[in-house]
C-alpha positions, 0 to 999 in steps of 0.5 A, a space after each residue: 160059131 162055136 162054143 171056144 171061138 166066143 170064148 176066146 173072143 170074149 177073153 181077148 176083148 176083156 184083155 184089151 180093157 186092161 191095156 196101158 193105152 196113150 195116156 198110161 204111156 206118155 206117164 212113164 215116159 214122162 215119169 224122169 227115170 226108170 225107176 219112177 217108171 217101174 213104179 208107175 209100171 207095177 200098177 200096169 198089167 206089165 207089173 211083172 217088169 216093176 220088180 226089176 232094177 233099173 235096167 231098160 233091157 230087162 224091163 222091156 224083155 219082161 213087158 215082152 213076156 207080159 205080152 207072150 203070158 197074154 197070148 197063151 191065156 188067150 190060146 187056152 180059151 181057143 178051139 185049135 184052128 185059133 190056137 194054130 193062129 195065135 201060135 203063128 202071131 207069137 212067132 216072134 217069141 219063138 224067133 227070139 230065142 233061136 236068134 239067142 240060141 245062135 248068139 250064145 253058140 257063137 261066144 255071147 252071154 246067154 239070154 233066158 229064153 222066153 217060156 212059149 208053153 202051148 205057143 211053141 212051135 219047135 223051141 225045145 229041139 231048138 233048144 237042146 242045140 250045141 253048135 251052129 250046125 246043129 241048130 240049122 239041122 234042127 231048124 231044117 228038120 222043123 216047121 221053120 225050115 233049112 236057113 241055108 247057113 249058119 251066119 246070123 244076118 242069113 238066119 236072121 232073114 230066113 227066120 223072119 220070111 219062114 214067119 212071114 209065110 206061116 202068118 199068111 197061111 195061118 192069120 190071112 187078116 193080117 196080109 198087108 201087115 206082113 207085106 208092109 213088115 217085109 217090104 221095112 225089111 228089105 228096105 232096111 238091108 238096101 246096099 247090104 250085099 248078097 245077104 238079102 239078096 238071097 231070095 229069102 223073101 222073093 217068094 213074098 215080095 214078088 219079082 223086080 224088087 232085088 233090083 232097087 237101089 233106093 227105096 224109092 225105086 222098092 217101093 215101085 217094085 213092090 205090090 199095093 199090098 206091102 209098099 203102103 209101109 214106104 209111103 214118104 220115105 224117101 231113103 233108109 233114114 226116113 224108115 222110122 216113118 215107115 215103122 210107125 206108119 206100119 204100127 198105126 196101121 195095125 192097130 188102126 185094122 186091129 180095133 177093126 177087127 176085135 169089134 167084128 163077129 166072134 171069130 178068128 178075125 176077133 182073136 188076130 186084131 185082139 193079138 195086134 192091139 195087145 203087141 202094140 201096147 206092149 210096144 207102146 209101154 216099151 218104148 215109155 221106158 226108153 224114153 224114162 231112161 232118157 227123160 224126155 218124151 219119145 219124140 222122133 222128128 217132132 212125132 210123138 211115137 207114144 200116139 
């Protein structure tokens, strides 16, 4: 084992030890308004969000960045095939961005794009594009690949299956998290059209599953590996279930992991322990916002 791979373990395992956890998590949500959370927030490793105004948006993109400035500190102590992991996991910070990038070129107010410094993958070619073509010639000429289109629920899927595959090829660990992220996916675009129809996700899910009409029926269709995230969930309204089911599972598989042998395994459950505190901190914003505990059918989803 090398010399950056217990470096980089070690950093990450002192990470986990300042997360918000359960406990600091129903506090916000308890605490009756933004305000009073943020207040509780500044004393949390997401400080940085307790500086803003009561804005539930903008304090959860900044429990995001906390989240994103964790990863790259991580990276830093990381030889490259660990770099090359944790680079694959933050995807979605760099999937973000390109989505706003598209917003803003089709008429919406800009949002300030998340600072990927070592973690980016293509961003700053992304970046620079001017119209909806140029962003999908930028993206074909990337590690993404071409989205096929410019329509955002084309690219939105697209994006998110390039992620899928780079996650696979890069951070195997965490298989069955992508199947059962694919499989909530397609069952949330059930009876949305040819959009998800277009194959984007075939290559990951299989054959058989554009068939289904229910999502009883893709779950039948889909392999062990991702149906496990539709277990009782009977129709789309009960996917919220398959949602938290799916967190359980990675972080249930990341404290695993992160107690394993100084090594990649360590730094992919490392990474999902720290996405789903961020996760949780966000969601006991909401739930300030609204002042009540985050309960969604009788579940508390702060657990």
């Amino acid at each position: 084992m090398s010399a950056g791979w217990v470096a980089g373990s070690v950093r990450g395992r002192l990470l986990l030890g300042r997360r918000l956890g359960p406990g600091g998590a129903l506090d916000l949500a308890q605490a009756g308004s933004v305000s009073e959370a943020l207040a509780l927030l500044a004393a949390s490793p997401y400080g940085r969000a307790a500086d803003l105004a009561g804005d539930v948006a903008a304090a959860q993109r900044a429990i995001a960045s906390t989240l994103l400035l964790q990863l790259r500190l991580l990276a830093g102590w990381l030889p490259p095939a660990g770099v090359g992991a944790v680079r694959a996991l933050a995807g979605w910070f760099e999937l973000v961005n390109i989505e706003g990038r598209l917003a803003y070129l089709l008429g919406h107010d800009p949002e300030h794009p998340f600072e990927l410094g070592s973690l980016s993958t293509s961003w700053p070619a992304l970046s620079r594009a001017q119209t909806p073509g140029d962003l999908r010639a930028a993206l074909a000429a990337s590690a993404w690949g071409d989205p096929g289109g410019e329509e955002p629920e084309d690219v939105h899927l697209f994006l998110r299956a390039a992620w899928a595959r780079r996650v696979l090829a890069e951070a195997p660990e965490a298989r069955d998290w992508v199947g059962g992220a694919l499989a909530l996916l397609a069952a949330r675009g059930l009876g949305r059209g040819a959009a998800l129809r277009s194959g984007a996700l075939s290559p990951l899910l299989g054959a058989g599953w554009e068939r289904a009409q229910t999502v009883e029926a893709l779950a039948a269709e889909l392999p062990r590996s991702a149906a496990w995230a539709l277990d009782g969930c009977a129709d789309p309204a009960d996917l919220w279930r398959g949602e938290s089911a799916w967190w359980g599972r990675v972080e249930r598989d990341g404290e695993e992991l992160a107690r394993g042998r100084e090594g990649r395994g360590t730094v992919v459950g490392v990474v999902a322990l720290l996405a789903a505190d961020a996760r949780r901190a966000s969601m006991a914003i909401a739930a300030a916002a609204r002042g009540e505990v985050a309960l969604v059918g009788g579940v508390d989803v702060l657990a």
